[in-house]
N, C-alpha and C positions, 0 to 999 in steps of 0.2 A: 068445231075444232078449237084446241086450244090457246092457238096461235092466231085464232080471230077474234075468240072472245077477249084475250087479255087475261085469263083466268089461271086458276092452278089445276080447273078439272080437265078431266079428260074428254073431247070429242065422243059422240056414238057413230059406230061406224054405219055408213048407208045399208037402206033395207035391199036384201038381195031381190034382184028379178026388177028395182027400179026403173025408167023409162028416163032419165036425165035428170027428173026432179030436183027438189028444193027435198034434203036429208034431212034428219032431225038435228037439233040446236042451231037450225038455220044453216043447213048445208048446204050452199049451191052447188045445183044438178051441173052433172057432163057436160061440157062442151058449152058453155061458156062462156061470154068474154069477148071481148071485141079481136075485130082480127086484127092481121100482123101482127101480132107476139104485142098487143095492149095489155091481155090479160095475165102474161107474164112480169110485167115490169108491176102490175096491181099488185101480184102475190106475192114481190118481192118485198114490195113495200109493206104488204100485211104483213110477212114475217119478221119484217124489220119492226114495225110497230107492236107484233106480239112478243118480240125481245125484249123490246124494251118494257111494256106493258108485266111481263114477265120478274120483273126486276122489284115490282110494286107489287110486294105480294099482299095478298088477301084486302087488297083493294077493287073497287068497282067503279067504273067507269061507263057510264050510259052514250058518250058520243061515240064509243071504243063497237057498240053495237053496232050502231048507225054506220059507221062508216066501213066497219063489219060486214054489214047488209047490201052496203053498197058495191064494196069489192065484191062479194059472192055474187051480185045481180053480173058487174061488168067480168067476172072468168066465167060465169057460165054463156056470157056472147060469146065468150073467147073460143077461136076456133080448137086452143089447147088447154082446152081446161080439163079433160082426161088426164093427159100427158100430167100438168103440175099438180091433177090429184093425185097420180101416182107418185110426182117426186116429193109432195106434201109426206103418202105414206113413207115413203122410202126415208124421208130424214128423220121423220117422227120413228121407227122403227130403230134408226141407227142413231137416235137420241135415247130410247129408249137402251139399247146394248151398252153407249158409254155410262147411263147411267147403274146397271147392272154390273157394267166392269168395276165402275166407281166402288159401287156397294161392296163388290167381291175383294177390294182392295183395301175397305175399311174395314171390313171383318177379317180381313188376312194380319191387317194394321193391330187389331183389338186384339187377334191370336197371339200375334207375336211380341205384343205387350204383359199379353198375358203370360209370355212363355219367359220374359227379360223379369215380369215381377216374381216368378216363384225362381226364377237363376236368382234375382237381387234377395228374397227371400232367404234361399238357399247357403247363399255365401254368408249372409248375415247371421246362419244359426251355425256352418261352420266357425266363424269367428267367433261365434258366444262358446261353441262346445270347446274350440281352442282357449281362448281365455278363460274360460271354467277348468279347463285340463290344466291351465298355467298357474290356476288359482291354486289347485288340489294341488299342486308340485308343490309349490311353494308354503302349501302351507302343513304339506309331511316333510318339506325339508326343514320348515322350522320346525317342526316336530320332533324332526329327529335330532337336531341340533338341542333342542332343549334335554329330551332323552339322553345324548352322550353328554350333554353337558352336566347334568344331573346324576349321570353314569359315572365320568373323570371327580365329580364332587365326593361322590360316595366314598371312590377308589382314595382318593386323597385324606376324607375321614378314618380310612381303613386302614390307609399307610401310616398316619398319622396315630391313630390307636394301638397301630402295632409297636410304632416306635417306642411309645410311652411304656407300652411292656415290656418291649427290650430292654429302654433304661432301668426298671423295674427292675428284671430279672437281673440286669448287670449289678445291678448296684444291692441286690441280695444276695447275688454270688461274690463280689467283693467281700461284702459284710462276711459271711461265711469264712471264706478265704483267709483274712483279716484275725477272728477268731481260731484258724485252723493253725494259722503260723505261730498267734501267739501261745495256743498251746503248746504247739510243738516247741517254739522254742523256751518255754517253760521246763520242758521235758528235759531236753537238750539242758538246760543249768544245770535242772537237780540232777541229771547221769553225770556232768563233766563234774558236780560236785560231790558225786558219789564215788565217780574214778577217781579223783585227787584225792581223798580219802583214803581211799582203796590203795594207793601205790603210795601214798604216804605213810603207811602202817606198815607197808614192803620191804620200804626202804629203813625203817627205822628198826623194824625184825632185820634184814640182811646188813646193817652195819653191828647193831648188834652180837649176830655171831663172827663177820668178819674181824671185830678187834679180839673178841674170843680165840680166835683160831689164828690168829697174825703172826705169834712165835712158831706156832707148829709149822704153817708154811713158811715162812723165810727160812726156817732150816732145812724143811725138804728141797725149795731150789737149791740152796747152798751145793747139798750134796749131789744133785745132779748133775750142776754146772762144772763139778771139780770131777767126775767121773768122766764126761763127756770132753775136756779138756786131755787128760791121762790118755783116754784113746787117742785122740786124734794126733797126739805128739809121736805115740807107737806106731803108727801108722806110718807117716811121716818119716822116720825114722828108718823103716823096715824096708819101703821104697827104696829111700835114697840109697839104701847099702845094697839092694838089690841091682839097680839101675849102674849101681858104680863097678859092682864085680862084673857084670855080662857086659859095658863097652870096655873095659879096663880087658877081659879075656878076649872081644870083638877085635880093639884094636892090637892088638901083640899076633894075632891071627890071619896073615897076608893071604888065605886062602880063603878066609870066610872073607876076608874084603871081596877079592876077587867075584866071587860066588855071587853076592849082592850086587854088584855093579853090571853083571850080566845078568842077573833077573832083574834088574828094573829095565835095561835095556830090551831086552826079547817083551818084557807087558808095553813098553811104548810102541814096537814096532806092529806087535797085536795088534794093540785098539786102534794105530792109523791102517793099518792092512783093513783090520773088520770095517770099518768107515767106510775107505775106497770100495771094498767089495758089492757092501750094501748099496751105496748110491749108483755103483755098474748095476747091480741084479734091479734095483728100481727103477731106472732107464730100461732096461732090456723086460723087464714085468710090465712098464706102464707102456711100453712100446706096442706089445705084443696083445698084453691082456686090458688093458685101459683103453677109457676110449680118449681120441684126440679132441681139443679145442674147441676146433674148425666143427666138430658133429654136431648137430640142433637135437636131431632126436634118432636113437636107434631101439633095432630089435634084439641086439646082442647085449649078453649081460655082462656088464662091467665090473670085473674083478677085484678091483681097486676099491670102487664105490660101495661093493656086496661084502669088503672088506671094513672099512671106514665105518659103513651106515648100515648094517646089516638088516637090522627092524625096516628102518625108511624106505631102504632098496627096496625088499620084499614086496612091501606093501603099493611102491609106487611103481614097482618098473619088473617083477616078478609076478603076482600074480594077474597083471592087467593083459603080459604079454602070453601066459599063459592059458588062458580066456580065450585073447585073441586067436592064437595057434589054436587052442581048441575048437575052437567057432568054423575058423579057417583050412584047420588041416587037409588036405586029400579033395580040395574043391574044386570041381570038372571046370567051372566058368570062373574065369579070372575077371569077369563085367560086372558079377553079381552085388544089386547097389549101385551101379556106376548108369547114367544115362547117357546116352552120344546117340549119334546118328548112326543109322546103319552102315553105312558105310564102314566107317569109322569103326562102329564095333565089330564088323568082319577084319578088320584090318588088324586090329590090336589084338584080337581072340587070335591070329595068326600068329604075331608077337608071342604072345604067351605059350602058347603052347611051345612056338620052337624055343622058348627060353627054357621052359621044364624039360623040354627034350634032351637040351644041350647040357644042362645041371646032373641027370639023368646018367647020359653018356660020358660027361665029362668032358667037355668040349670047350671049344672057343666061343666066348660069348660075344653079341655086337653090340657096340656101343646105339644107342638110339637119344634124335631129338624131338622133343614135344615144343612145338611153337603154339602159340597162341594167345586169347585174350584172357587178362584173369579170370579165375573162379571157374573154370570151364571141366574142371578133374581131370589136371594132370598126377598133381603129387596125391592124389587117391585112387590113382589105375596103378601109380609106382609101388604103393603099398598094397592092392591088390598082385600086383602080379609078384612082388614077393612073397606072400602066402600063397596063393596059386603054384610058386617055382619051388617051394619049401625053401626059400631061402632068406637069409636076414639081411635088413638094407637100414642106410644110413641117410641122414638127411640134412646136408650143410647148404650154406647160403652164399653167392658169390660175394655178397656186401660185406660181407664181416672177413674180407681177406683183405682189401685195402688198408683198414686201419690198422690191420696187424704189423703194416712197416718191413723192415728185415724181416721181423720173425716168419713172413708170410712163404718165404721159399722153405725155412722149417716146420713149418705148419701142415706144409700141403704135404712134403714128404713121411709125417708121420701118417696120415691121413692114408697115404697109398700104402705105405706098408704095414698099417694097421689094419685095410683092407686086404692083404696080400696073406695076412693070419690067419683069415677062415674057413675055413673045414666045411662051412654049408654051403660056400658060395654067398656073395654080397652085394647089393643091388644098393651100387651109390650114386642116391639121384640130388644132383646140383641143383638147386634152386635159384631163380635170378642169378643165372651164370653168364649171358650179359656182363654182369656188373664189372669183372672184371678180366673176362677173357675179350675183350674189346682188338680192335685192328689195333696194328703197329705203325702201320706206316704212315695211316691219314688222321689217325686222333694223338693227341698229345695226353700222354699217363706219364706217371712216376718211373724211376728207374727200378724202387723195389716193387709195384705193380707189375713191370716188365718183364722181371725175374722171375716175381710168382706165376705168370704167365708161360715163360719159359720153362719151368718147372715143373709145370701142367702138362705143355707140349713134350717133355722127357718124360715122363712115367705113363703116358698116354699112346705113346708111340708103337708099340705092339699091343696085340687084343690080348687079355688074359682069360687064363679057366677061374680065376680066383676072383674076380669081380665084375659087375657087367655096370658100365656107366652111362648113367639117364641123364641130360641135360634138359633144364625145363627153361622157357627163353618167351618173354612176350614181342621181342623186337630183333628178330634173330639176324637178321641184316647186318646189325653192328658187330658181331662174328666175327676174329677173324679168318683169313681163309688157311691158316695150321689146323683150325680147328673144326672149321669146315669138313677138313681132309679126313679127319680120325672119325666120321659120322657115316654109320653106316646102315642109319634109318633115319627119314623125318616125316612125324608126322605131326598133322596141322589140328588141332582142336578149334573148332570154330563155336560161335554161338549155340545156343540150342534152337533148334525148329519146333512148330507152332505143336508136333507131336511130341518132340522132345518135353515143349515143358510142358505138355498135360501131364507125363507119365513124371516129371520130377515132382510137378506142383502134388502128383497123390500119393507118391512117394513120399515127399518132405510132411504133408498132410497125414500121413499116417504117424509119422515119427514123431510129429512132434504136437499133435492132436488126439488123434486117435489112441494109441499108447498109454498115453499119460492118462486119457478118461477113462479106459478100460481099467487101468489098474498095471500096465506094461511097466509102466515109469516108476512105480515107488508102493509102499503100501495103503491100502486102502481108508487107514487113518489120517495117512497125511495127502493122498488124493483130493482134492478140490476142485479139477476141469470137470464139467460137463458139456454135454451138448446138445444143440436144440433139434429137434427134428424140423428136416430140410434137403431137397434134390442134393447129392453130394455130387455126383457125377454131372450135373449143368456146374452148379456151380466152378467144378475144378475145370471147365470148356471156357468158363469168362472168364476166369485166373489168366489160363492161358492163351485167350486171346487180349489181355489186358496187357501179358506182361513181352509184351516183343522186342524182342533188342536186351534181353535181360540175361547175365548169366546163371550158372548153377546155384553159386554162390548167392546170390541177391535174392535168388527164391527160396533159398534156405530160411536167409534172414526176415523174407518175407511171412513165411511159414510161425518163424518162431514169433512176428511181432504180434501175428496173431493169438498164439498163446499165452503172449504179454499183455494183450488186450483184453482177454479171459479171464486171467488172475486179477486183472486190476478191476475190472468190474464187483459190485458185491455181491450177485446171486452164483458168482462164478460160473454164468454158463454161456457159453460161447454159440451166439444166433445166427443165421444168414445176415439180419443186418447189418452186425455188429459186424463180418466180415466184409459186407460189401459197399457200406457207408462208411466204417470208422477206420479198415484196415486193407480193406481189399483197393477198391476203385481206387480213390483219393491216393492210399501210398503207394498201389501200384504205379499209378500215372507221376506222383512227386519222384519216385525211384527212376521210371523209364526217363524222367525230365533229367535228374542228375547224371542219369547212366548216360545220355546224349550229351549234357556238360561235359562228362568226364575225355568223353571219346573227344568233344570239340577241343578242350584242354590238351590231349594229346597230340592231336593232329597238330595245333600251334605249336605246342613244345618240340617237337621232330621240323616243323619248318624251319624255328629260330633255331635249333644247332643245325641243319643241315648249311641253314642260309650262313651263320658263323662258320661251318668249317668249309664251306666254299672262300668264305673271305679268306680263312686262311692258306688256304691253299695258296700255295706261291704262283706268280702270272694271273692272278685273278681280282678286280679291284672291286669296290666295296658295289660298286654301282650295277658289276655283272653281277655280282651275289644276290642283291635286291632282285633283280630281274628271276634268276636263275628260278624254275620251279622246285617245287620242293616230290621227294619222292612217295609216291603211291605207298600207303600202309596196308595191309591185310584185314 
């Protein structure tokens, strides 16, 4: 064994079927060794000395035998020399494994050195292929630098060449030039020396025969001047004696005075009679046939104006209103074009009919009011149901009675009795009447406001057949209660619902889209909408689910920005995106944003005057004001 000799060989292991013997390379046989465990503390000592021995390698040692020999002689007395030849195998076996595991760990060692030099390889040809790739950059960015640079060189010989031809060219069009004037003004001498010439020889021919002919003419004036004189003395003459016989017979004639002093008298009192006349019949003409002031806009044609402006008239207020009548005439729905809520349009289609009913029969008409928030189609159901009623309506404004002052109580009564003239029946709808039929007793107005007010309540007092009056009012509250009283309909226009404005958004979408691309709007030269293919009907769903809280009005204008969006483009064609990016989402939601301003704006402005006119209020101090709530708006 190896561990006895001292050696690096290996032990043979015993022949099998042995009797204890002595094994080969001097194996002592089984069993052993002196007894009580002597032969153990031997083999320890051999192992000890084959460690060390071990240590010296490929060295030899002859006592290393011997005493080799000896330990084998004293473990085979040993009663346990079995036993420590199997713990000899057993360590040599589990020497053997750590040497194995050794190995497995130096070739795991060698793998994974092998696996760190192709990674260090690896990265090191990444870095060369990077610096190769940094090298080729850099050396087409010089490249290319030299190429533009060589480029701008060219450019700069080229500009440079051109110039030089420019000056060239300038400076032979000068030369030209130069040559061209002083031709010309060569030219120029020899004609102005050819004219002087020429008028020189004229003048020398025409004094010539002028002293030739000098006595013939001075005698021919002579004799004209003395002829011309002779008349004019006869003249004179013939006059005078004429003018002296007829006052000389005038005045000896106490009759023919007479006669004269009462024909001048009767022609002064003429022309102040015809004066006074006229300006009565033009009061009582513009009374009756004129429109008043106070009117914004009417269906009746103004007599005055069709007088004055005949062409203008025609063209602006004659054939548009007969159009319109044509359009309009004998129309069963007074709605048609108009959007509301059902409700609402049950409610007004009731209106209308009892209005043409009452027109009809000749009846008493009711006054009716429209509250609500702007742009909702009040004053376009007013003008509907005037066509609808066949009858003609007028359209003034409460705002523009204030500033009128005094004149505001004779304003308003021309206004009724110019309504009071028509034969078709007339549908006078007040706009912002608010403004200045206000309470009397808790708001402070003017005293001629007051009057125009009062003035209003007078001619207002009975219903007539001769006019039916519309009051159109965003804050109907401030009313006062006279006026309250004379109202014998109110109805409320509220926003439009999420059906309402589909049906405006394809309404307005047709008018002001549709139309104009078909060819509706104008002729087809001057046509330029088009539009793109795209869902129309989703589309007009987002519209109006975009546009909530929006009035009639605002989707109009919505509509049309659209078309403005269309024109301004260059291919003029109007795309989905182009409404749902540039004009639809974004302004719909900047408009709902303002339209929420505007409403917020309101609401503040109603709480500051309520809260002011609580201050004013007598018994009320500034502090209960502040407190005091303001009232709920519609």
């Amino acid at each position: 064994m190896s561990w006895l000799l001292g050696s690096r060989f290996k032990a043979t292991p015993p022949a099998e079927g042995g009797d204890g013997g002595e094994g080969i390379m001097g194996q002592p046989p089984a069993g052993s060794g002196s007894p009580g465990g002597g032969g153990g503390a031997a083999a320890v000592a051999a192992a000890a000395a084959a460690k060390k021995s071990a240590m010296e390698a490929y060295t030899f040692d002859s006592g290393a035998l011997e005493r080799a020999a000896q330990a084998a002689k004293e473990l085979e007395k040993s009663a346990h020399a079995k036993q420590a030849l199997e713990l000899s195998k057993m360590q040599e076996s589990t020497r053997q494994a750590e040497l194995q595991t050794r190995a497995k760990e130096f070739e795991a060692a060698i793998e994974q050195m092998k696996l760190d030099t192709k990674r260090v390889e690896a990265e090191e040809r990444r870095k060369t292929l990077a610096e190769e790739t940094k090298q080729h950059q850099q050396r087409a960015q010089y490249q290319d630098q030299l190429t533009r640079r060589r480029y701008e060189d060219q450019l700069v010989q080229q500009q440079r060449q051109q110039e030089e031809q420019l000056r060239l060219q300038e400076e032979s069009v000068k030369k030209q030039e130069a040559m061209r004037r002083a031709t010309l003004e060569r030219e120029l001498e020899l004609r102005a020396e050819s004219d002087s010439r020429r008028a020189k020889a004229e003048q020398e021919a025409k004094g010539k025969v002028a002293r030739a002919n000098h006595d013939l003419t001075m005698s021919e004036i002579k004799l004209q001047a003395e002829e011309r004189r002779k008349t004019i003395l006869e003249s004179i003459s013939t006059a005078s004696s004429a003018f002296g016989a007829g006052f000389q017979s005038f005045v000896s004639d106490w009759d023919k005075v007479m006669t004269a002093a009462a024909g001048v008298s009767v022609l002064a009192f003429g022309v102040y009679a015809a004066r006074m006349g006229t300006g009565v019949a033009g009061r009582f003409v513009e009374s009756r046939l004129g429109k008043p002031s106070l009117v914004r806009d009417t269906s009746r044609l103004s007599l005055t104006d069709a007088i004055r402006h005949p062409v203008l008239t025609a063209r602006q207020r004659l054939v548009p209103r007969i159009a319109f009548w044509r359009k309009s005439w004998g129309a069963q729905d007074a709605l048609s074009g108009v959007v509301l809520e059902p409700r609402l349009e049950e409610r007004l289609r009731d209106i209308a009919i009892a209005t043409r009913n009452t027109k009809q029969n000749r009846g008493v008409y009711r006054n009716v009011l429209m509250h609500g928030p702007p742009g909702t189609g009040k004053t376009l159901f007013a003008k509907k149901l005037a066509a609808h009623s066949s009858m003609d309506f007028a359209i003034l404004t409460g705002g523009d009675v204030a500033p009128m002052g005094r004149d505001g109580v004779t304003a308003i009564h021309k206004v009724f009795d110019w309504a009071s003239t028509s034969r078709r029946g007339l549908i006078l709808f007040v706009d912002e009447a608010d403004a200045f039929l206000r309470k009397r007793s808790s708001e402070h107005i003017s005293e001629d406001l007051r009057a125009a007010l009062n003035a209003f309540l007078y001619r207002t007092g009975d219903q007539s057949d001769k006019f039916m009056l519309v009051l159109a009012s965003n804050t109907p509250e401030q009313f006062d209660w006279a006026v309250n009283d004379r109202l014998d309909e109110m109805v409320e226009f509220s926003l439009p619902g999420r059906d309402e404005r589909e049906r405006l958004v394809r309404l307005y979408f047709d008018k002001f889209i549709l139309q104009p691309a078909t060819g509706g709007g104008g002729s087809s030269a001057k046509r330029r909408l088009k539009i793109d293919q795209f869902d129309y009907g989703a589309l007009c769903s987002k519209v109006a689910d975009a546009t909530q809280g929006m009035s009639g009005r605002e989707i109009a204008k919505l509509a049309v920005a659209w078309q403005a969006s269309a024109y301004a483009s260059e291919s003029g064609v109007l795309t989905e995106e182009m409404i749902m990016n540039k004009a639809s989402i974004e302004f719909v939601n900047d408009a709902a944003q303002q339209h929420k301003q505007k409403v917020f704006w309101r609401d503040d402005r109603e709480k500051a005057e309520f809260k002011s006119l609580r201050y004013r209020s007598p018994g009320l101090s500034a502090a209960e004001a502040a407190t005091t709530p303001a009232p709920v708006t519609a």
